[in-house]
BAVO-330463 format. One record per residue (C-alpha): residue number from 1; residue in one letter; x, y, z. Coordinates in Angstrom, 3 decimals, always signed. Layout:
<atoms>
{resi = NUM&resn = a&c1 = X&c2 = Y&c3 = Z} $
...
</atoms>
This chain:
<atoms>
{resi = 1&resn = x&c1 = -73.550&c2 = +34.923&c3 = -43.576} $
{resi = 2&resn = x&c1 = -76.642&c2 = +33.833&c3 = -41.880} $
{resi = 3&resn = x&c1 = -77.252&c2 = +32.345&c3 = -38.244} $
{resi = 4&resn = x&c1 = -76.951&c2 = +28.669&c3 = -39.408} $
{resi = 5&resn = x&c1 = -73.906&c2 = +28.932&c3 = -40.980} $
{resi = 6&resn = x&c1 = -72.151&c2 = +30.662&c3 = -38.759} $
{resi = 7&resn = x&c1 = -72.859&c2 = +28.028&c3 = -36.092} $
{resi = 8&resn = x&c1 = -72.472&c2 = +25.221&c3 = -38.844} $
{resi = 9&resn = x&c1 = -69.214&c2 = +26.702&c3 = -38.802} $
{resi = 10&resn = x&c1 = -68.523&c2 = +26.560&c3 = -35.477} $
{resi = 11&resn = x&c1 = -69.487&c2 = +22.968&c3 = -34.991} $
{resi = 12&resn = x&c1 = -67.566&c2 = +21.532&c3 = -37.560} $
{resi = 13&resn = x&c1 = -64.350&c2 = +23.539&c3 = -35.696} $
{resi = 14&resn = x&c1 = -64.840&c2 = +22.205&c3 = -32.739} $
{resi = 15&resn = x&c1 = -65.426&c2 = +18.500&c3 = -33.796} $
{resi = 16&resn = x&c1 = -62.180&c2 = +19.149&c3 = -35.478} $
{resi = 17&resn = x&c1 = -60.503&c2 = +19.976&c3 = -32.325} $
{resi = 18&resn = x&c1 = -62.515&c2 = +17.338&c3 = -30.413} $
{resi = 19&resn = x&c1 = -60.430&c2 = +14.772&c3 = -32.875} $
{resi = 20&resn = x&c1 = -57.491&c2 = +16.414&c3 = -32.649} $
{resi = 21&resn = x&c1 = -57.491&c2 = +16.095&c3 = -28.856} $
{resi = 22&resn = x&c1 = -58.715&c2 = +12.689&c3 = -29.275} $
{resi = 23&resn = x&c1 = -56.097&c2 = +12.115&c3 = -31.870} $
{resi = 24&resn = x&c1 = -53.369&c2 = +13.251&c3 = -29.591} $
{resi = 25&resn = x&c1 = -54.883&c2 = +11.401&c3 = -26.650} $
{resi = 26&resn = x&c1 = -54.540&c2 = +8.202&c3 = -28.254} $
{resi = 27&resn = x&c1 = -50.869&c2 = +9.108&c3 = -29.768} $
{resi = 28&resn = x&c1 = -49.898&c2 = +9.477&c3 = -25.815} $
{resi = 29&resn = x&c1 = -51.396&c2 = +6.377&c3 = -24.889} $
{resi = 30&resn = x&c1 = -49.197&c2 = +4.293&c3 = -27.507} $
{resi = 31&resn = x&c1 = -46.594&c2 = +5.787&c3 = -26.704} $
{resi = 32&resn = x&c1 = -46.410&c2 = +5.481&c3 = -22.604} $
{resi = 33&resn = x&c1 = -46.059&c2 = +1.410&c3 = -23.561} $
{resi = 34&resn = x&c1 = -42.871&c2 = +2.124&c3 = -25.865} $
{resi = 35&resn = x&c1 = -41.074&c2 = +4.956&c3 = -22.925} $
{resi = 36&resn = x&c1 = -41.375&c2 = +1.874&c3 = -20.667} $
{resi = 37&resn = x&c1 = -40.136&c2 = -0.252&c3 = -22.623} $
{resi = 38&resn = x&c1 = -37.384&c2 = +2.092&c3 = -23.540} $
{resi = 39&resn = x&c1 = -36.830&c2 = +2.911&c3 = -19.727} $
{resi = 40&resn = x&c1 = -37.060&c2 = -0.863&c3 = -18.888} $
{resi = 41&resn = x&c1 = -34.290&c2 = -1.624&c3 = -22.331} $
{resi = 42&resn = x&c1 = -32.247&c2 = +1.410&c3 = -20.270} $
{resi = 43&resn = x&c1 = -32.853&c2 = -0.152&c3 = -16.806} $
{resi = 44&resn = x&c1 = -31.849&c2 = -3.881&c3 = -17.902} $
{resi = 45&resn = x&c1 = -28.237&c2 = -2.320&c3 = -19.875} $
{resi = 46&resn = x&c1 = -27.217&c2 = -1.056&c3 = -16.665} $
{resi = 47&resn = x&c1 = -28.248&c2 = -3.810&c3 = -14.761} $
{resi = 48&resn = x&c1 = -25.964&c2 = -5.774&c3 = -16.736} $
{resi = 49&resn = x&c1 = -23.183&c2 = -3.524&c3 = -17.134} $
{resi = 50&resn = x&c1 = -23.118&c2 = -3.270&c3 = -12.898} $
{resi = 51&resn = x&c1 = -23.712&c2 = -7.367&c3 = -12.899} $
{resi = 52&resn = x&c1 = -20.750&c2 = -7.786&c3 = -14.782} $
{resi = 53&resn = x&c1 = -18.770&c2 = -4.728&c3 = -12.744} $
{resi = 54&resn = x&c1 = -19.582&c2 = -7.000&c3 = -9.675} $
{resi = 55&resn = x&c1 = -17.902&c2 = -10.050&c3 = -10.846} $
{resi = 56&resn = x&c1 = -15.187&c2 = -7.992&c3 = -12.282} $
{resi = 57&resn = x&c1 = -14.497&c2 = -6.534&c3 = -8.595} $
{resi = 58&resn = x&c1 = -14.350&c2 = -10.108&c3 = -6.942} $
{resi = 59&resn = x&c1 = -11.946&c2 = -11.414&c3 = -9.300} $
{resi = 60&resn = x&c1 = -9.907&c2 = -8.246&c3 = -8.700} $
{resi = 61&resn = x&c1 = -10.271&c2 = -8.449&c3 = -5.061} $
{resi = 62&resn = x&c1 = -9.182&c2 = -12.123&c3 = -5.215} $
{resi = 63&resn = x&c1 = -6.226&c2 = -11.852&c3 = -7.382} $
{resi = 64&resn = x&c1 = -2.608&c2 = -9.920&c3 = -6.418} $
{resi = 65&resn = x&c1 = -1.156&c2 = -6.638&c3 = -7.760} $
{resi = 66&resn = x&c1 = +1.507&c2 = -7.773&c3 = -9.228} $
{resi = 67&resn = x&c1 = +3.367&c2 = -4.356&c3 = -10.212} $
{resi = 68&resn = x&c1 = +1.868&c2 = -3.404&c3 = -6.592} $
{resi = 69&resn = x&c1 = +3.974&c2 = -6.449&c3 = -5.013} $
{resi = 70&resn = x&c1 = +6.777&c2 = -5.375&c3 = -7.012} $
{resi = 71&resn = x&c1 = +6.936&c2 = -2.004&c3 = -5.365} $
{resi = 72&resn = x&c1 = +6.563&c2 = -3.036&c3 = -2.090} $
{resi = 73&resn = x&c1 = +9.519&c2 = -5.581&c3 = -2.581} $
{resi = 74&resn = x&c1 = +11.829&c2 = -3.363&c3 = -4.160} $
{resi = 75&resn = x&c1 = +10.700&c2 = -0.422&c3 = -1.522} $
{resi = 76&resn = x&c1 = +11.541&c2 = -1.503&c3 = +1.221} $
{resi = 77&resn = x&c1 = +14.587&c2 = -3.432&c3 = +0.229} $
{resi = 78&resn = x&c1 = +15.498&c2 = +0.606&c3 = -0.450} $
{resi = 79&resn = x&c1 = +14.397&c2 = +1.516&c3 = +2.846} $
{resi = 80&resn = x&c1 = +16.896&c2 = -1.196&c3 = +4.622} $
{resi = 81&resn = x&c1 = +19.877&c2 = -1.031&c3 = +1.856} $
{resi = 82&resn = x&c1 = +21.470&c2 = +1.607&c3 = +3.892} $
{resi = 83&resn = x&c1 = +20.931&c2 = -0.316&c3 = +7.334} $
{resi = 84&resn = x&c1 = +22.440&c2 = -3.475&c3 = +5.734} $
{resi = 85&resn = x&c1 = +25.250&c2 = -1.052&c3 = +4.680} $
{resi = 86&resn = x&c1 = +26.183&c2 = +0.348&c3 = +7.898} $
{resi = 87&resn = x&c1 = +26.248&c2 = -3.275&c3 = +9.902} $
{resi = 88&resn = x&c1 = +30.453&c2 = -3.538&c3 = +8.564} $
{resi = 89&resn = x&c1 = +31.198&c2 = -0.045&c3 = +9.878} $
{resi = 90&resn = x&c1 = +29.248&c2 = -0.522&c3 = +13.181} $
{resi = 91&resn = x&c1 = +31.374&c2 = -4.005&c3 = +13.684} $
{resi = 92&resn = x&c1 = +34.145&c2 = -1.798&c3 = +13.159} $
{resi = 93&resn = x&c1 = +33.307&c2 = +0.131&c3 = +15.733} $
{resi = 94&resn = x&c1 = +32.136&c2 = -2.624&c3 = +18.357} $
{resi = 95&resn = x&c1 = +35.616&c2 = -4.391&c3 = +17.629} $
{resi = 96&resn = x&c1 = +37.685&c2 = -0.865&c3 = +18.196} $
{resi = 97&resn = x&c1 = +39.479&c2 = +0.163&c3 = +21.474} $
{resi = 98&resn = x&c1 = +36.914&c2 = +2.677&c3 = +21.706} $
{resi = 99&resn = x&c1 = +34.059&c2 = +1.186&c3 = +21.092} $
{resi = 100&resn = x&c1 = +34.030&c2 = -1.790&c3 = +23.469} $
{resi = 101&resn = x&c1 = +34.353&c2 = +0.531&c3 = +26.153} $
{resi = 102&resn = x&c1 = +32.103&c2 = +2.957&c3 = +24.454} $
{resi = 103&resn = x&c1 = +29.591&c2 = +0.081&c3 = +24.633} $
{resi = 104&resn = x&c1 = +30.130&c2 = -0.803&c3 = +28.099} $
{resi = 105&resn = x&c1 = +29.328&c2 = +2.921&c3 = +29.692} $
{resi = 106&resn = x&c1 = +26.888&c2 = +3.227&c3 = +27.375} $
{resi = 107&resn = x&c1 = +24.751&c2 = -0.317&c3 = +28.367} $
{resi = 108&resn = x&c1 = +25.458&c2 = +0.610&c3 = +32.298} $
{resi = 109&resn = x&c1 = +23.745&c2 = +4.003&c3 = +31.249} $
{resi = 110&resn = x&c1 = +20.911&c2 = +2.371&c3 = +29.278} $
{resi = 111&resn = x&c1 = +21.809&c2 = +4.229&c3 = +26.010} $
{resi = 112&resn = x&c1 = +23.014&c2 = +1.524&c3 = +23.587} $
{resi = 113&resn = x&c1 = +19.736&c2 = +0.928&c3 = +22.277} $
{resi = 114&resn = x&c1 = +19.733&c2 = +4.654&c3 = +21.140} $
{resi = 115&resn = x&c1 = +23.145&c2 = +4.830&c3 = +19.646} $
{resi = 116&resn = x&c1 = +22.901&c2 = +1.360&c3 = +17.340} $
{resi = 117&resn = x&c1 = +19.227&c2 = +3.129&c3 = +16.582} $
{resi = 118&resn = x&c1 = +21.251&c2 = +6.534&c3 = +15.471} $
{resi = 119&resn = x&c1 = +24.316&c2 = +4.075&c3 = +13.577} $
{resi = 120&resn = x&c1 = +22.106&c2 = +1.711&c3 = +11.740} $
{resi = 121&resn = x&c1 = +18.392&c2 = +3.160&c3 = +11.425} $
{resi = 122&resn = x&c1 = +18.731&c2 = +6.757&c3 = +11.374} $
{resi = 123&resn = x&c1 = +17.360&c2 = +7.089&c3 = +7.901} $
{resi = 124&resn = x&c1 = +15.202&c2 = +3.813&c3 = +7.573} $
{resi = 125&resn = x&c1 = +11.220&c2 = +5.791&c3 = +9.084} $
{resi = 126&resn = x&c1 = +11.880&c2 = +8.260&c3 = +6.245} $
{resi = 127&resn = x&c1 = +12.653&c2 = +5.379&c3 = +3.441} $
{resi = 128&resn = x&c1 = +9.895&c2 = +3.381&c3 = +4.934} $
{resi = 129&resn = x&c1 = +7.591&c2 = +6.628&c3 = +4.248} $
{resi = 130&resn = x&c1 = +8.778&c2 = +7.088&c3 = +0.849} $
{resi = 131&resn = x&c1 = +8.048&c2 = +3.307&c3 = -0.095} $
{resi = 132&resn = x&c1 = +4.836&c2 = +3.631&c3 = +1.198} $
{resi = 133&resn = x&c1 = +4.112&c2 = +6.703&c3 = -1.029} $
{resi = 134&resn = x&c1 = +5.284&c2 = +5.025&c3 = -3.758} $
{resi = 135&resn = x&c1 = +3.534&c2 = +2.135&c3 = -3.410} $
{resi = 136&resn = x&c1 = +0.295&c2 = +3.872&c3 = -3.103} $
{resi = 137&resn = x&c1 = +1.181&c2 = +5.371&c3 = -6.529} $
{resi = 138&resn = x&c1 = +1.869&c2 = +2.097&c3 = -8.281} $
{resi = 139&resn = x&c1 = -1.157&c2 = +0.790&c3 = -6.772} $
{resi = 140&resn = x&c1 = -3.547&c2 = +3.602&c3 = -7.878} $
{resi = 141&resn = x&c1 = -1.973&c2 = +2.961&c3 = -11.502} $
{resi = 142&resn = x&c1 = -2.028&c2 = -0.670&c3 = -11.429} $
{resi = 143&resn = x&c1 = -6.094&c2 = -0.851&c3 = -10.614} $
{resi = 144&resn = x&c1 = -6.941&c2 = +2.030&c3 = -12.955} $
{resi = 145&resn = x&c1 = -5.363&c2 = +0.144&c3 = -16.195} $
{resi = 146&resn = x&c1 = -6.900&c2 = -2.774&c3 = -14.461} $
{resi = 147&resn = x&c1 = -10.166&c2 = -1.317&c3 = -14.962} $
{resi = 148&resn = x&c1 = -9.915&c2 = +0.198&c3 = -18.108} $
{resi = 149&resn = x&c1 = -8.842&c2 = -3.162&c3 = -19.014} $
{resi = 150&resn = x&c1 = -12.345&c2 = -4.709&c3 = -18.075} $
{resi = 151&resn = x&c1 = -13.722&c2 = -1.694&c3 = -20.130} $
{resi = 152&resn = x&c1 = -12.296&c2 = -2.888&c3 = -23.243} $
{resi = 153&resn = x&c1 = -12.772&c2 = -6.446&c3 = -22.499} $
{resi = 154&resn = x&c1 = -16.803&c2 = -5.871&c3 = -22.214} $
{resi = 155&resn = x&c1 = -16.734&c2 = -3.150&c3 = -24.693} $
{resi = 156&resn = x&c1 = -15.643&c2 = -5.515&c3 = -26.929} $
{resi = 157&resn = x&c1 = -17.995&c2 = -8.328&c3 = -26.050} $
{resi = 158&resn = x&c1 = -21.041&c2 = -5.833&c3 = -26.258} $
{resi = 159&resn = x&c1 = -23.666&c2 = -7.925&c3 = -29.371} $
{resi = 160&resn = x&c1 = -23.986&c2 = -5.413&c3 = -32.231} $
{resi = 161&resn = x&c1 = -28.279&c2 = -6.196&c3 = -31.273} $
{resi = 162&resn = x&c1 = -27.691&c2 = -4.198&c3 = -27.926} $
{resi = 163&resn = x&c1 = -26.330&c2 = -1.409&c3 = -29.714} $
{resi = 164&resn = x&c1 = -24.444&c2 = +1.745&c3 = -27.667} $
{resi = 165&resn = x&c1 = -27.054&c2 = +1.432&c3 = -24.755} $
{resi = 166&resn = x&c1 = -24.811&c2 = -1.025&c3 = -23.383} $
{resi = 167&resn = x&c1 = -21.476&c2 = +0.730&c3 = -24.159} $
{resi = 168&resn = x&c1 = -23.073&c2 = +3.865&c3 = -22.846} $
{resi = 169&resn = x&c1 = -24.008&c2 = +2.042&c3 = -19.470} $
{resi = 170&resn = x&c1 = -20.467&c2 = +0.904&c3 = -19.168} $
{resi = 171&resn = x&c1 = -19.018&c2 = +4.378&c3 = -20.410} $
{resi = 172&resn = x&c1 = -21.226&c2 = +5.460&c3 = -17.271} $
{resi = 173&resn = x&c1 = -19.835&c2 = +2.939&c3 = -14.765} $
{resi = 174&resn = x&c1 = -16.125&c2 = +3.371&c3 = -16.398} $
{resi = 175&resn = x&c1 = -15.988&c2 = +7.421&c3 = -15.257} $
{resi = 176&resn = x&c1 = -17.358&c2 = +6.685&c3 = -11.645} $
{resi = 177&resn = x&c1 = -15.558&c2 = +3.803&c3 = -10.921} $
{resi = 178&resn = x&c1 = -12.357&c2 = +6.337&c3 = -12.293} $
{resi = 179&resn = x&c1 = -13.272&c2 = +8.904&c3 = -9.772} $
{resi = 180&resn = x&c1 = -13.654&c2 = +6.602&c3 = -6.787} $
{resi = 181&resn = x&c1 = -10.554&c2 = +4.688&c3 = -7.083} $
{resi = 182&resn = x&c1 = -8.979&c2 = +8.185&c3 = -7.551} $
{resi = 183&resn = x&c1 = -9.426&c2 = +9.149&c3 = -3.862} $
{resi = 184&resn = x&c1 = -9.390&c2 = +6.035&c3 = -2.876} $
{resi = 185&resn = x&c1 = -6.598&c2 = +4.253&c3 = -3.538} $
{resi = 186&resn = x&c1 = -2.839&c2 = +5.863&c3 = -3.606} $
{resi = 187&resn = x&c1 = -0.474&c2 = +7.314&c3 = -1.152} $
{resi = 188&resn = x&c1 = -2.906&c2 = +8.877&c3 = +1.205} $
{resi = 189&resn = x&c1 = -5.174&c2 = +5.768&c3 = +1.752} $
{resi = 190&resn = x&c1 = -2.455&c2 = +3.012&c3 = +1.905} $
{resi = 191&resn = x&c1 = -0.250&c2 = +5.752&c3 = +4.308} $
{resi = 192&resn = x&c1 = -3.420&c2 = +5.538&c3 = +6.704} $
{resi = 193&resn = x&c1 = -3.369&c2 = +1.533&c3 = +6.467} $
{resi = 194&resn = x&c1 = -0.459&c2 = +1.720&c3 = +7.526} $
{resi = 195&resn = x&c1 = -0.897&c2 = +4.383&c3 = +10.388} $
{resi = 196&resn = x&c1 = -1.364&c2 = +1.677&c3 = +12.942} $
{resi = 197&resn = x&c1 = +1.862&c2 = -0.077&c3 = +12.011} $
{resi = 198&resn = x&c1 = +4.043&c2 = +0.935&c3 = +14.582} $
{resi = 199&resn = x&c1 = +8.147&c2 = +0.457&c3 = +12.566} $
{resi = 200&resn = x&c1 = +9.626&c2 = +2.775&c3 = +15.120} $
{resi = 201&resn = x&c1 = +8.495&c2 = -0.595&c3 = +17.511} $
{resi = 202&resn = x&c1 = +9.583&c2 = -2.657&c3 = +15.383} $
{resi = 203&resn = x&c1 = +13.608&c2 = -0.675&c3 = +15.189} $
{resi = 204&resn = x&c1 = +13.229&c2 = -0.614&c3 = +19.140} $
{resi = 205&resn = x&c1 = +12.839&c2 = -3.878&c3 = +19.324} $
{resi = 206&resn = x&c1 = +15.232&c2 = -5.239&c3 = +16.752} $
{resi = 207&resn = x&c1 = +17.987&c2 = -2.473&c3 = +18.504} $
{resi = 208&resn = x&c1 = +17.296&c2 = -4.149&c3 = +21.775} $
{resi = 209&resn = x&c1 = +18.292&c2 = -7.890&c3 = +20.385} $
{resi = 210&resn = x&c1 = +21.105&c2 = -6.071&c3 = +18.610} $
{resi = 211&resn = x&c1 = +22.682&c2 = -4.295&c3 = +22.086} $
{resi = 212&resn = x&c1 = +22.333&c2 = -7.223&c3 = +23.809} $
{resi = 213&resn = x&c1 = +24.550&c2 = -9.363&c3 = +21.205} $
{resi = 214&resn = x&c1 = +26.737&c2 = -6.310&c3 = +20.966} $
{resi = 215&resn = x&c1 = +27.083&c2 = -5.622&c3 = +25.116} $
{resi = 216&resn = x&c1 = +27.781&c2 = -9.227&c3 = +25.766} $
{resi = 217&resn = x&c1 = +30.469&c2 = -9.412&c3 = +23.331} $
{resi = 218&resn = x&c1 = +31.978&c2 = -5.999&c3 = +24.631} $
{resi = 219&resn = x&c1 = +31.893&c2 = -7.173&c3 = +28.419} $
{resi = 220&resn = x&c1 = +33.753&c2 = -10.273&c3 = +27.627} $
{resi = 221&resn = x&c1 = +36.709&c2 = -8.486&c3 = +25.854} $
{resi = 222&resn = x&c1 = +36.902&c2 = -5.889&c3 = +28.176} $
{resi = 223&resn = x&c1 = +37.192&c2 = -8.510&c3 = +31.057} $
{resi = 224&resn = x&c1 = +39.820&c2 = -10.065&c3 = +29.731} $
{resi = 225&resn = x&c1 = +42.601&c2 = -7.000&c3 = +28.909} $
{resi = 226&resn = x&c1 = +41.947&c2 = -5.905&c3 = +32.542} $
{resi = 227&resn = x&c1 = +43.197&c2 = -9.309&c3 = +33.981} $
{resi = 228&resn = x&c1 = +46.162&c2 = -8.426&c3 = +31.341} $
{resi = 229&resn = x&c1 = +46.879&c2 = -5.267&c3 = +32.647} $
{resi = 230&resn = x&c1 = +46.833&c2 = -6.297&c3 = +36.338} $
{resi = 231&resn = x&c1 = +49.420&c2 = -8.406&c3 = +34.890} $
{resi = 232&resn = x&c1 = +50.843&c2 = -5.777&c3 = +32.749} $
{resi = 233&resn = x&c1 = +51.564&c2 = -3.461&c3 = +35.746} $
{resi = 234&resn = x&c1 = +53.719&c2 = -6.222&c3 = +37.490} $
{resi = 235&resn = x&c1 = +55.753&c2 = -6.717&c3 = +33.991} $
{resi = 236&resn = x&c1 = +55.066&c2 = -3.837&c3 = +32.054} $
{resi = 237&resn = x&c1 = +52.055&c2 = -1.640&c3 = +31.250} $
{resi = 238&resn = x&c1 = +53.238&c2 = -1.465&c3 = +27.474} $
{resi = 239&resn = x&c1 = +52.246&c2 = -5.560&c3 = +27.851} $
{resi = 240&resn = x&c1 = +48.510&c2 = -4.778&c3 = +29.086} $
{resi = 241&resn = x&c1 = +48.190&c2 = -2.572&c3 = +26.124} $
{resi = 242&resn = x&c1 = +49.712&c2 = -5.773&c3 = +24.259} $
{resi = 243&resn = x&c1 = +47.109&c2 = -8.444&c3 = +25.484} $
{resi = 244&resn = x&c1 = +44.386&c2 = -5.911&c3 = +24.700} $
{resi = 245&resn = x&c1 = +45.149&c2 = -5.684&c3 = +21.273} $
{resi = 246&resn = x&c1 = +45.447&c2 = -9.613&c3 = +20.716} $
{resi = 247&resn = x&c1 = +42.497&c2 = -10.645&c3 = +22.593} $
{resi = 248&resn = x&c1 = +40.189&c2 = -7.833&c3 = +20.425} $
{resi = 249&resn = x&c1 = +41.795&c2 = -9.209&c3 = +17.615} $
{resi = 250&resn = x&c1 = +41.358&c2 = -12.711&c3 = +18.208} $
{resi = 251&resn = x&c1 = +37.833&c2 = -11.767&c3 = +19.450} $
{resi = 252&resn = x&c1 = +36.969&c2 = -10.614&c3 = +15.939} $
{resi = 253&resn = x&c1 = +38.975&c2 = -13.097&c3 = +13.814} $
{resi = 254&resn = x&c1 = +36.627&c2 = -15.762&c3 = +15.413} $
{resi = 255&resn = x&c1 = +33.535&c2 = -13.882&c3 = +15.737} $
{resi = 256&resn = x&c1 = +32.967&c2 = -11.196&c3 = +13.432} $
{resi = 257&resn = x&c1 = +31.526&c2 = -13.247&c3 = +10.409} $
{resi = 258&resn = x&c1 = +29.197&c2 = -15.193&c3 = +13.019} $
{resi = 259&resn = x&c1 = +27.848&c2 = -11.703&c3 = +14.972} $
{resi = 260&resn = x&c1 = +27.712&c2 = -9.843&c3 = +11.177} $
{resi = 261&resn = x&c1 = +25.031&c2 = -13.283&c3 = +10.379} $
{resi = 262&resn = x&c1 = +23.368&c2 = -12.831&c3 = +13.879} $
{resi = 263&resn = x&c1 = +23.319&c2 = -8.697&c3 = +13.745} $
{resi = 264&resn = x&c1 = +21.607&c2 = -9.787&c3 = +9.530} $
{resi = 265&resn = x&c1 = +19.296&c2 = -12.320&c3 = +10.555} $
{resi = 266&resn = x&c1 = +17.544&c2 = -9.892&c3 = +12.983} $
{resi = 267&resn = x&c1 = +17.763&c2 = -7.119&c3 = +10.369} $
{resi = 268&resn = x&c1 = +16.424&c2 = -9.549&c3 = +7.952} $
{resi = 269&resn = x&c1 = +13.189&c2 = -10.031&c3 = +10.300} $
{resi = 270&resn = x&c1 = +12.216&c2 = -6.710&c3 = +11.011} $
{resi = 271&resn = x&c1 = +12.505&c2 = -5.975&c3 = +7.242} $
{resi = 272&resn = x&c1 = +10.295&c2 = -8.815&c3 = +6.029} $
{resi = 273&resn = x&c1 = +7.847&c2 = -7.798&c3 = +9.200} $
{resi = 274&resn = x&c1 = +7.649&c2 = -4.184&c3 = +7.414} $
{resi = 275&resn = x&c1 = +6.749&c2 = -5.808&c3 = +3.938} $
{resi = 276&resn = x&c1 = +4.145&c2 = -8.423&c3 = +5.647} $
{resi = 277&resn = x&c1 = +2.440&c2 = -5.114&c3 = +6.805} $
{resi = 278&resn = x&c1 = +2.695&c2 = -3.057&c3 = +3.582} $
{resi = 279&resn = x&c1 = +1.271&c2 = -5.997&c3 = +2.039} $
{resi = 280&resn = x&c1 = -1.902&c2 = -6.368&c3 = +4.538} $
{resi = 281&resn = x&c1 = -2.401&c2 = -2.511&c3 = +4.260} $
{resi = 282&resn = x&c1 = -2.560&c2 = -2.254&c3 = +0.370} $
{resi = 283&resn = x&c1 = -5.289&c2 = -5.633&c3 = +0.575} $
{resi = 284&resn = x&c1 = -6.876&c2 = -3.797&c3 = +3.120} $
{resi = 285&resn = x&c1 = -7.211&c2 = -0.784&c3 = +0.570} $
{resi = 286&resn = x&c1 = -8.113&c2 = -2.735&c3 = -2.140} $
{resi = 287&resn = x&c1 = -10.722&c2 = -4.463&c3 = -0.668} $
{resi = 288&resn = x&c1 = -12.089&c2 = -1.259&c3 = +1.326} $
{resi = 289&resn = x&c1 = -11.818&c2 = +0.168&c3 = -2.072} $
{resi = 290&resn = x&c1 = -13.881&c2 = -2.092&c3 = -4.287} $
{resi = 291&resn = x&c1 = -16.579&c2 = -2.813&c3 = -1.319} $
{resi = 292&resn = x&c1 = -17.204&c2 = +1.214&c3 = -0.878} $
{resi = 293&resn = x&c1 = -17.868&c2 = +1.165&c3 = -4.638} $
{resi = 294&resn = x&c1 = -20.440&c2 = -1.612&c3 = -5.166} $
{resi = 295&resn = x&c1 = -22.360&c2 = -0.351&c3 = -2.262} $
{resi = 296&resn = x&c1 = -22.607&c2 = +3.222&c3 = -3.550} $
{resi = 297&resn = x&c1 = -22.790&c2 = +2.802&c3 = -7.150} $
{resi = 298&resn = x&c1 = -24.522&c2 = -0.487&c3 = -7.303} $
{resi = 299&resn = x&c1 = -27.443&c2 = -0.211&c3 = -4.726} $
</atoms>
């Protein structure tokens, strides 16, 4: 092969590559407009899917748990079933021979508070704990079917045009928003709410209200068989025993029912107090909740 040929040859290869590298070169440059469009299609599904995440979280901020409510209701009626049980037995008690003197030493000595704490709410911090839990669990149900509900909802509405770019954004947004609510909604996080809730406060101060109905009543029956057995010692000491016995009974026959409503009513408060702050600390949760999500997920 001669000289000329050889670099014929040559020439002709490397125009060929020249084009090809042309070729290419121009391939790339139609195709950067189409990745950014594809990027921007990408870019605009999520923005949507998070848009409609965002109103989704407002309305769900705004509106009550109602299996959530339900638990703390029928919790803490649980926790104060056994204090509304033991009011009868600590009437008994107040309206015995023993107790009203029982009651007496124990006022002068400053530790009625602490026995009508041990009678009526010995158990009620540990039911009041276990509500708690269990409302955190119902909660931490409740919003996750809450949100897979919205999943379906807008998986539903997705326009066959948009394809599974849009069901793939939500997919996305469905697992995350899974995770978060995970940690941050259930026993541990509404237990912490409810950290600065103070019910032993609460039981010291409904025990106070409920010594001082119980002392009074005490001090007046006990007043009254010692005038009878001053008497009683004159006539007969089997007579002081007598009166004592017919005033306590009297006593109770015309005040029992009323102290029982009184010794209720108080009971009554300190329970709805406890579900007034169960209440606050699972909207604080909630809220704390949704907000912690938008601003991570959605920025």
């Amino acid at each position: 092969m001669s000289n000329k040929q050889a670099s014929d040859g040559e020439t002709v290869r490397g125009m060929s590559r020249a084009g090809r590298r042309a070729w290419t070169g121009r391939a790339m440059l139609a195709l950067v407009p189409l990745a950014v469009l594809v990027a921007t299609g990408h870019q605009m599904l999520r923005l949507r899917a998070e848009e409609r995440w965002r109103e989704f979280s407002e309305e769900l901020r705004r509106a009550p748990l109602q299996e959530t409510r339900q638990a703390i209701d029928g919790g803490i009626e649980g926790a104060f079933a056994p204090v509304y049980a033991a009011i009868p037995s600590l009437l008994d008690w107040h309206y015995s021979f023993i107790g009203q003197y029982a009651e007496l030493g124990l006022a002068l000595t400053g530790r009625l508070e602490e026995e009508i704490e041990s009678r009526l709410f010995g158990d009620l911090e540990e039911g009041i704990s276990l509500a708690v839990d269990d409302v955190g669990r119902v909660m931490q149900e409740e919003m996750l079917s809450e949100i897979e509900r919205w999943f379906g909802r807008e998986v539903g509405a997705v326009h066959p045009g948009l394809g599974g770019g849009l069901g793939r954004a939500l997919e996305t947004l469905l697992e995350d928003a899974k995770r978060h609510f995970a940690v941050a909604v259930g026993p541990t996080a509404v237990g912490a709410a409810m950290a600065g809730v103070s019910t032993s406060a609460g039981v010291r101060t409904l025990t106070r209200g409920l010594a001082e109905k119980l002392a009074g009543g005490a001090a007046l029956r006990a007043a009254s068989p010692l005038m009878g057995r001053a008497a009683g010692f004159i006539v007969a000491a089997a007579a002081g025993v007598g009166i004592d016995i017919a005033l306590r009974k009297l006593d109770e026959l015309l005040n029992r029912d009323e102290l029982e409503q009184a010794l209720t009513a108080l009971v009554d408060e300190e329970k709805e107090r406890v579900k007034t702050a169960l209440a606050s600390a699972v909207d604080e949760v909630k809220v704390t909740a949704l907000g912690d999500f938008v601003q991570s997920r959605l920025r």
